[in-house]
KOLDRENMI-752116 format. One record per residue (C-alpha): residue in one letter; x, y, z. Coordinates in steps of 0.02 Angstrom, whole numbers, padded with zeros to 5 digits, always signed. Layout:
AXYZ;...
# end
This chain:
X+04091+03290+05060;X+04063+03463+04949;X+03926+03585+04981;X+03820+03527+04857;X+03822+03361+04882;X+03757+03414+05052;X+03632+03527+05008;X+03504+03387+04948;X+03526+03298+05145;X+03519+03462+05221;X+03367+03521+05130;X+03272+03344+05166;X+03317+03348+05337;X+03259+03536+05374;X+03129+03527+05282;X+03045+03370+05385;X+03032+03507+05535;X+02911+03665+05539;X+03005+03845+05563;X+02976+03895+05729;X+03007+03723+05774;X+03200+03723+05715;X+03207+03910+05802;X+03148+03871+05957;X+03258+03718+05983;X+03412+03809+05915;X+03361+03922+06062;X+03352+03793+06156;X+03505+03704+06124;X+03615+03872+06114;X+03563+03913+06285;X+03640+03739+06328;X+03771+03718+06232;X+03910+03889+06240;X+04025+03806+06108;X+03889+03843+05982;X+03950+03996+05882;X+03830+04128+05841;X+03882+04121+05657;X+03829+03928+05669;X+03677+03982+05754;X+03639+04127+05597;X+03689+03967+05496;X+03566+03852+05547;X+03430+03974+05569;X+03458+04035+05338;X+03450+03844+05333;X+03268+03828+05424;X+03207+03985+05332;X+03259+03889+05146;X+03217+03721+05186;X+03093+03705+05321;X+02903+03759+05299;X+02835+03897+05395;X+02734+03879+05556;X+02583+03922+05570;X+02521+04042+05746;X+02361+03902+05786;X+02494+03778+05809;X+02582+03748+05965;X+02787+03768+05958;X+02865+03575+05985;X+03053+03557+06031;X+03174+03441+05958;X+03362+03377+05982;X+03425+03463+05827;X+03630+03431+05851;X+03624+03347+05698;X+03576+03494+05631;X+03693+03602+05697;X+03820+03478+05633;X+03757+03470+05462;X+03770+03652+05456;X+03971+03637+05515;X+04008+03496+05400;X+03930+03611+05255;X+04029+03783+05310;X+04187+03683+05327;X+04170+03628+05166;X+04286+03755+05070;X+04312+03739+04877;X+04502+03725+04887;X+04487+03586+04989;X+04404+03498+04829;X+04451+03633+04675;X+04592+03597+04599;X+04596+03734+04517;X+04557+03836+04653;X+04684+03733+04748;X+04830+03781+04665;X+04770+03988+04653;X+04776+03973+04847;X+04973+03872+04856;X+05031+04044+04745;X+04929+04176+04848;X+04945+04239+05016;X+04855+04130+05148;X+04777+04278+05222;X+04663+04260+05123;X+04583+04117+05159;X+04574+04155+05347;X+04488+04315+05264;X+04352+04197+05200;X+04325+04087+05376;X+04337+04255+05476;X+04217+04360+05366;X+04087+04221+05393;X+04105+04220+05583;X+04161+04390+05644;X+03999+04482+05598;X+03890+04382+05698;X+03997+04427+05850;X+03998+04632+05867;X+04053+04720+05993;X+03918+04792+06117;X+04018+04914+06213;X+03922+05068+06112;X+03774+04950+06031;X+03657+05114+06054;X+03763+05261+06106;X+03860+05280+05931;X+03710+05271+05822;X+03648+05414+05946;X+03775+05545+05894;X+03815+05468+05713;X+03644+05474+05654;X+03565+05603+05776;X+03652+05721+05869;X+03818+05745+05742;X+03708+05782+05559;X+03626+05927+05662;X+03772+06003+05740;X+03831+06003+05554;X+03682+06082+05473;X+03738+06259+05388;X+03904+06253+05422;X+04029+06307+05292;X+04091+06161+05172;X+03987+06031+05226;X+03877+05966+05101;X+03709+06009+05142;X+03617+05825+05161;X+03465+05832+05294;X+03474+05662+05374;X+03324+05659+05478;X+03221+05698+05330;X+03301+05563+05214;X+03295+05440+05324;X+03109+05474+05358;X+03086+05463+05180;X+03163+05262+05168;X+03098+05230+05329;X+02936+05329+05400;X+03008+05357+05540;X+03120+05455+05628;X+03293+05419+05678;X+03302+05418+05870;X+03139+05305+05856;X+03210+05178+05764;X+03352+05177+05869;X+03269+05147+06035;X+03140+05030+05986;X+03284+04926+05891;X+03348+04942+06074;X+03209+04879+06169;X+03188+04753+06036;X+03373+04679+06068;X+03355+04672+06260;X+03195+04586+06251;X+03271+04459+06113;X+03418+04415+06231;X+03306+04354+06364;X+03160+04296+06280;X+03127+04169+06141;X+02966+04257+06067;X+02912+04431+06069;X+02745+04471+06024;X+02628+04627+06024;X+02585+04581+06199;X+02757+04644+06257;X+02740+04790+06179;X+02578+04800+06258;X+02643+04775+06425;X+02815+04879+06396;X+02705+05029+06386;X+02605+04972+06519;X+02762+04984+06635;X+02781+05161+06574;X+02920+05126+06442;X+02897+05243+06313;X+02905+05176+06161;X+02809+05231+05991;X+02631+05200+05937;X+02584+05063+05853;X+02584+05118+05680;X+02756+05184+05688;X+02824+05023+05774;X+02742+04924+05634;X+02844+05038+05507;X+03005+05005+05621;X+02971+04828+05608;X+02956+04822+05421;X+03115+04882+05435;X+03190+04757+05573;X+03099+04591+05538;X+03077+04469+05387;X+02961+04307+05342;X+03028+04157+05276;X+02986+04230+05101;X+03067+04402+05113;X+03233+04302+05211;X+03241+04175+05035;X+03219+04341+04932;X+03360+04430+05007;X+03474+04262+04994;X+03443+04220+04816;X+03486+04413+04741;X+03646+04406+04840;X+03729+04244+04867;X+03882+04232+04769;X+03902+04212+04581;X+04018+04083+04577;X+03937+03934+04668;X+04084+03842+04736;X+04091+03975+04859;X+03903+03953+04924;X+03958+03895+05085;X+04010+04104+05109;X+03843+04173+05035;X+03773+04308+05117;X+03669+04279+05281;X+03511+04396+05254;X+03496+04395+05447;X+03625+04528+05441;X+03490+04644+05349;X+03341+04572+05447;X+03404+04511+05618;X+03225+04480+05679;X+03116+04335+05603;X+02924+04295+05585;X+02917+04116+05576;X+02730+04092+05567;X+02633+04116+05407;X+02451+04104+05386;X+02352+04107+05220;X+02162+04100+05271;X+02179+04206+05413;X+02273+04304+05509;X+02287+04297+05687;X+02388+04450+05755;X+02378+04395+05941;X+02461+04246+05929;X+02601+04301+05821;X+02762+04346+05871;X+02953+04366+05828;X+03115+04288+05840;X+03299+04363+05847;X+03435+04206+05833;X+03567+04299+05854;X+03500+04447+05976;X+03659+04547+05926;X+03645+04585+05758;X+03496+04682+05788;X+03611+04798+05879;X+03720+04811+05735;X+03593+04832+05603;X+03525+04993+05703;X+03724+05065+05691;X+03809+04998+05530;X+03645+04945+05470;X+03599+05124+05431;X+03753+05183+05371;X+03704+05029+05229;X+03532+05055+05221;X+03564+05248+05201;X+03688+05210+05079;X+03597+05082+04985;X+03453+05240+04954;X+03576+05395+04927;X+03751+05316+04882;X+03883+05458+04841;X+03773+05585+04924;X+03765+05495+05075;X+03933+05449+05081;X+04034+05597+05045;X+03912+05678+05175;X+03944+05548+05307;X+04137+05574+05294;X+04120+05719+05384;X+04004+05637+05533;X+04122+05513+05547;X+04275+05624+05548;X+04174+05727+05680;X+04141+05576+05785;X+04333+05499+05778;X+04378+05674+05868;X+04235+05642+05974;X+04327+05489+06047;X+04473+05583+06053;X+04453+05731+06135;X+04408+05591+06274;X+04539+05509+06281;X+04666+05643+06308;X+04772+05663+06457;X+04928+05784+06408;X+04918+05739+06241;X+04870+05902+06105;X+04737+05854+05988;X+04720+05953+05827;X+04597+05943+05694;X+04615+05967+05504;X+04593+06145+05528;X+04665+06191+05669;X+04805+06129+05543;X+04747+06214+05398;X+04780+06383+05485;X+04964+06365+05459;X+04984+06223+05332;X+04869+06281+05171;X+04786+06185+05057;X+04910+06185+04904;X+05052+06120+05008;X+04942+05971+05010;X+04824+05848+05118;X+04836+05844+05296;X+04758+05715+05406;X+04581+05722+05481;X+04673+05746+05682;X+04853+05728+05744;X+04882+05681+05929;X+05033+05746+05992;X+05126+05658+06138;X+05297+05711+06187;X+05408+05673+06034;X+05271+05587+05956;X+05126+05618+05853;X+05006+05500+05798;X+04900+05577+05637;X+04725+05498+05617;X+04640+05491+05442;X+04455+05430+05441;X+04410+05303+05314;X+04213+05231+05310;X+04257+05082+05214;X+04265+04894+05243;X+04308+04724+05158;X+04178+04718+04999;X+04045+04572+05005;X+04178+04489+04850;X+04345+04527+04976;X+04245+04431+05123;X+04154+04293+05021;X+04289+04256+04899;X+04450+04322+04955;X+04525+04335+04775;X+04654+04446+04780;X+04580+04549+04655;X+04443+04585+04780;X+04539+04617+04913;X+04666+04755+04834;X+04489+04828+04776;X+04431+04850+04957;X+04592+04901+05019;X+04605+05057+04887;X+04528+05203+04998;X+04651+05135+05160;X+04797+05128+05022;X+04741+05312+04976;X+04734+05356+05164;X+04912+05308+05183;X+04973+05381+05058;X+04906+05533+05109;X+04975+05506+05273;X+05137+05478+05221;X+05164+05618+05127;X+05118+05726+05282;X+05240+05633+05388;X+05356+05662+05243;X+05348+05837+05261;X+05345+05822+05445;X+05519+05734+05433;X+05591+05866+05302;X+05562+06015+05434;X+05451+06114+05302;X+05439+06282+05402;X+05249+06300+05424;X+05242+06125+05515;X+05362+06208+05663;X+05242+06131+05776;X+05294+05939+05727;X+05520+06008+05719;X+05537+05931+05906;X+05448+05760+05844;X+05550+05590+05828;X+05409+05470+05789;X+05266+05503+05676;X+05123+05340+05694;X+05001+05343+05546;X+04849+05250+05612;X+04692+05221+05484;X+04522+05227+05595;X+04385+05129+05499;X+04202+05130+05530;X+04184+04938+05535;X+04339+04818+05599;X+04437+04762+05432;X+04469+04579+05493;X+04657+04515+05525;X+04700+04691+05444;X+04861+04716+05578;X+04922+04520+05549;X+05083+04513+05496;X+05045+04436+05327;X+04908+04569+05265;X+05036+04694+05326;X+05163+04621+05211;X+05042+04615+05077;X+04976+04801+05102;X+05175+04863+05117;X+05197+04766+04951;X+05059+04885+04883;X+05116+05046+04956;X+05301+04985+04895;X+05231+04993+04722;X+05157+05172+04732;X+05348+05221+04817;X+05271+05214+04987;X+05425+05140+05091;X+05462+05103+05272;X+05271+05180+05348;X+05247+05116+05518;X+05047+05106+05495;X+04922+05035+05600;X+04722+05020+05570;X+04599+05047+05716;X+04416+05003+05707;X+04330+05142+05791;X+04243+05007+05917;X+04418+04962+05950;X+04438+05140+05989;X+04292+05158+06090;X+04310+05004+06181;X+04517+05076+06241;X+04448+05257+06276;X+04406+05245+06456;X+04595+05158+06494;X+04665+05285+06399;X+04613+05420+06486;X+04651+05334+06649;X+04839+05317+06606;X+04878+05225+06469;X+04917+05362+06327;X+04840+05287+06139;X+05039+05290+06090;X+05097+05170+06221;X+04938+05057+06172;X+04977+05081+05972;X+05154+05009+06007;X+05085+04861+06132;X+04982+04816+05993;X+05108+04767+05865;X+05161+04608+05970;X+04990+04562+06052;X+04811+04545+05987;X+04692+04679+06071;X+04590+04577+06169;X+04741+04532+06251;X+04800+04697+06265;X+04600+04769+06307;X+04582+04615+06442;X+04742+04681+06536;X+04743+04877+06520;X+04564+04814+06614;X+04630+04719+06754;X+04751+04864+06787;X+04610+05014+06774;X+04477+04927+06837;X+04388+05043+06716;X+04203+04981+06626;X+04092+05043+06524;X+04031+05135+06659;X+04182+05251+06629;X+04171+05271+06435;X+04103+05436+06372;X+03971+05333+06310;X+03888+05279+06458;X+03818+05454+06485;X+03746+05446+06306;X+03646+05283+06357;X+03601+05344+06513;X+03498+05479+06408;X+03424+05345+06302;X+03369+05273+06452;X+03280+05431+06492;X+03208+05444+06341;X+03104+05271+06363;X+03089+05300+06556;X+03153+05147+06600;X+03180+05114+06771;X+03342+05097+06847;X+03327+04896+06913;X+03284+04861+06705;X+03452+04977+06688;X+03543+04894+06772;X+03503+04730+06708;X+03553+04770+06554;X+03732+04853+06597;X+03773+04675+06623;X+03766+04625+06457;X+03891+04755+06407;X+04045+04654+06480;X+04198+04718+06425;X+04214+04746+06256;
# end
């Protein structure tokens, strides 16, 4: 059956059951049942906010058996338009399959991030990085702090640590109401005032009517691809499900995160997005150079023997009209492994859609990167005099690090498809690889145990990187206990004085990745 002729069933069906109703026994029900996705759980929970009628606080929460929900919602999702478009049908036979897993991963992948630096990389992207860079020469002078006040009303760290406490109360708690905060401050945690945790909030947390809002001005044009629209729970990761028009009743409300995760995400990506959304180019070419400053960050950690050098520590003997360098070079033995930095992802089209169109779109600033890179490695390989340093060098690895993970970007068929690209531009034979920079993160405390980056970069072209991650940690016995990062969240800690048992707690949700 097609999407739409499921929508009418689904929409009767939901909306038969009030809205805290459907989240509580989706709580319920993915506490009890682990093969329930968290990308069927964001599913099901856009479902309840369309279809079902809000709750109201005076009313008591009741709990149903809602599988049939959940399986409406997978019979729906699975429903993809070349399985019934002809037309579509035979544009997918001619095109690279890729890009249909593109579609299916896009739609499941983000509800899933990694938590190995949840808080600790928002820290030093948003906080500690734009100061170190105020007045320095040839960075664009862009006060973050004060911007992000300005979108926000409140400051950065704030935002950060509250969205913390927020998520580690969600992951343990069905509802969280002002009576939490009440008695999180009673315990000595220090979080903010009311006033500015009602601002943070605004920013964190949507109604039923804000949630429909969001979906209608950005589900997809073309409707046969509704079952990939945009899930606004990536914006607002935190839901009110009551709604009261005679009175309001403040005591008795309270708060829902379905997917306690993505609040961690939306106070890390989410402001590079939200910032973005306000400032666009200004932001962006400004943020180039935090991100730049944090990939070193993560490499200056992992180092063992290995010589890092930036872009200028190159340009002191490579100037700028011989051309672009890359943003750092590792050098290992006979091998160096140059780095350029690339803030960019799969567009909302490349992950929705998947129409090749789309796709080459997204993939034009890590086309540029390469480029860039190869050129470098070009001259590298021609023995140009000022790049003595790289004569003894056999094997030059040009690795792309990306701010978010660019799904199934190291499979064999988008590599294809990317050389195809590169081939047309007379970009031959380049032995690239693309790293998120959680992947990064998540392999820095192995590295620097043993296991150089360049003997991981070539494991990684015959095995996926959990498989590769799960092993370098049953041979280090390293967690994120040993990552850089810890220390970073041990100060965040500090900062809301909470005690070491509560610490400790939540070190185990870390895991390994």
């Amino acid at each position: 059956m097609t999407g739409s002729l499921l929508l009418p069933q689904i929409a009767s069906v939901f909306g038969k059951l009030k809205f805290g109703d459907v989240l509580h026994s989706l709580y319920l029900l993915k506490k009890s049942t682990p093969e329930l996705r968290p990308f069927m759980v964001g599913g099901v929970a856009l479902f309840a906010a369309r279809f079902c009628p809000p709750s109201k606080t005076s009313q008591l929460i009741k709990n149903y058996d809602i599988r049939h929900l959940a399986d409406l919602y997978n019979e729906y999702y699975l429903a993809d338009p070349i399985t019934f478009d002809k037309d579509l049908h035979k544009e997918f036979m001619n095109s690279n399959s890729i890009f249909m897993m593109l579609r299916l991963v896009s739609s499941q992948f983000p509800f899933e991030p990694g938590l190995f630096s949840e808080f600790s990389r928002p820290a030093l992207l948003f906080y500690e990085i734009p100061r170190q860079l105020q007045g320095l020469p040839d960075i664009p002078q862009f006060d973050f702090e004060s911007k992000f006040q300005a979108i926000t009303g409140v400051s950065v760290l704030d935002f950060i640590t509250t969205g913390f406490v927020i998520s580690s109360a969600s992951r343990g708690n069905f509802a969280v109401s002002q009576d939490y905060f009440k008695k999180t401050r009673k315990q000595g945690i220090n979080i903010p005032n009311d006033q500015i945790l009602k601002a943070i909030l605004n920013q964190l947390v949507a109604d039923k009517l804000r949630l429909i809002e969001l979906y209608e001005s950005r589900k997809n044009e073309d409707r046969r691809f509704k079952m990939y629209d945009f899930n606004p729970l990536l914006s607002y990761p935190i839901i009110r499900p009551c709604q009261n028009k005679q009175f309001s009743t403040p005591d008795k409300d309270f708060i829902h995160a379905p997917v306690p995760e993505l609040v961690a995400s939306r106070i890390s990506t989410g402001i590079f997005y939200q910032m973005y959304n306000a400032y666009t180019t200004e932001f962006s070419q400004y943020f180039g150079f935090i991100f730049e400053r944090y990939v070193g960050l993560v490499l200056e950690k992992c180092l063992l023997s290995e010589q890092l050098l930036s872009e200028s520590d190159i340009r002191t003997f490579y100037p700028t009209k011989k051309g672009k360098v890359p943003d750092w070079i590792m050098i290992d033995g006979s091998t160096a492994i140059f780095l350029e930095c690339k803030a960019t992802r799969f567009s909302r089209a490349a992950q929705a859609i998947a129409s090749e169109d789309a796709v080459k779109d997204s993939l034009a600033q890590v086309k540029k990167g390469l480029k860039q890179l190869a050129s470098f490695i070009s001259a590298c390989q021609a023995k140009v005099p000022e790049l003595q340093i790289f004569h003894h060098c056999s094997t030059f690895k040009p690795i792309i690090v990306s701010l978010e993970p660019l799904y199934l970007i190291n499979s064999r068929p988008f590599q294809e498809y990317l050389d195809t690209l590169l081939a047309a531009e007379g970009v031959t034979g380049l032995d690239w690889q693309i790293l998120s920079i959680c992947e990064l993160e998540a392999l820095q405390p192995h590295v620097c145990a043993g296991f150089n980056l360049s003997q991981v970069l070539h494991e990684m072209r015959n095995k996926s990187f959990n498989d590769i991650l799960q092993n370098l940690s049953s041979q280090t016995n390293r967690t994120f206990a040993h990552s850089f990062l810890y220390e970073k969240q041990e100060e965040l800690y500090q900062r809301l004085d909470i005690p070491e048992e509560s610490r400790s707690r939540n070190k185990k949700h870390k895991g390994g990745k």
